[in-house]
N, C-alpha and C positions, 0 to 999 in steps of 0.2 A: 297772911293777907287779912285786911280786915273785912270784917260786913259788908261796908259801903261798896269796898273794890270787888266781892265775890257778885255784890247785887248790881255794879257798873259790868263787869264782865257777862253776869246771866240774860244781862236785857239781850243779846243777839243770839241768846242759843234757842234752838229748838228743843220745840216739847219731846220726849224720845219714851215717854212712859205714860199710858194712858189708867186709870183706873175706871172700871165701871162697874156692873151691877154684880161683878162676881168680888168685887170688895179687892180693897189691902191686901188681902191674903195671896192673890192670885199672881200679886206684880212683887211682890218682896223680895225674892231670889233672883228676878230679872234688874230689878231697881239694886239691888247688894253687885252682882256685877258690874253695873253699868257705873256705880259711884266706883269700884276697886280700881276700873281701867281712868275714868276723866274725875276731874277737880268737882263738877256741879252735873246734877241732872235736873232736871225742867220736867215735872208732873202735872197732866192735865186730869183735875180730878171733877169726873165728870155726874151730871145729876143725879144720875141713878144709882151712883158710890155713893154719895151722901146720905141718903133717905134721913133720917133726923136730926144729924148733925152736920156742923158745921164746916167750911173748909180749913179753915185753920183749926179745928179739934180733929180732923183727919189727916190734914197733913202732921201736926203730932206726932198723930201715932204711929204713923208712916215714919216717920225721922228716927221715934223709938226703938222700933223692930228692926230697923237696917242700920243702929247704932250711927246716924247720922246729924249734923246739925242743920236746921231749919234756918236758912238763911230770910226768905221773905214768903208770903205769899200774897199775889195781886190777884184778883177775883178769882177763878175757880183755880189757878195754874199756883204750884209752888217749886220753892227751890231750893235741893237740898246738895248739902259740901260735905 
């Protein structure tokens, strides 16, 4: 499946993984399941997960840690296959 079609199918899913002030670290084993069982998960990565950086330099390294690919990210929400 390509990009376009992973990121035509993600526009309807919900968010199912929230990151906040306890960082990356807290949601990785939850987000590693949640890609094993479906195709795409939808990350809301929220202000207080950020503090200096950027949403697309966290969802990185989000995608990094759970050996996943970074399909898109649209303002704070990303989506990983």
């Amino acid at each position: 499946m390509t990009d376009e079609e992973l990121r035509k199918q993600a526009h309807d899913l919900d968010v199912t993984v929230w990151v906040g002030k306890s960082g990356i670290d807290a949601v990785t084993d939850e987000l590693a399941d949640q890609l094993a069982d479906r195709e795409l998960v939808k990350v809301k990565l929220l202000r207080s997960a950020r503090g200096g950086t950027t949403t697309d330099e966290l969802a990185d390294e989000l995608a990094d840690r759970v050996n996943a690919d970074l399909i898109e990210t649209r303002g704070n929400t990303a989506v990983l296959h």
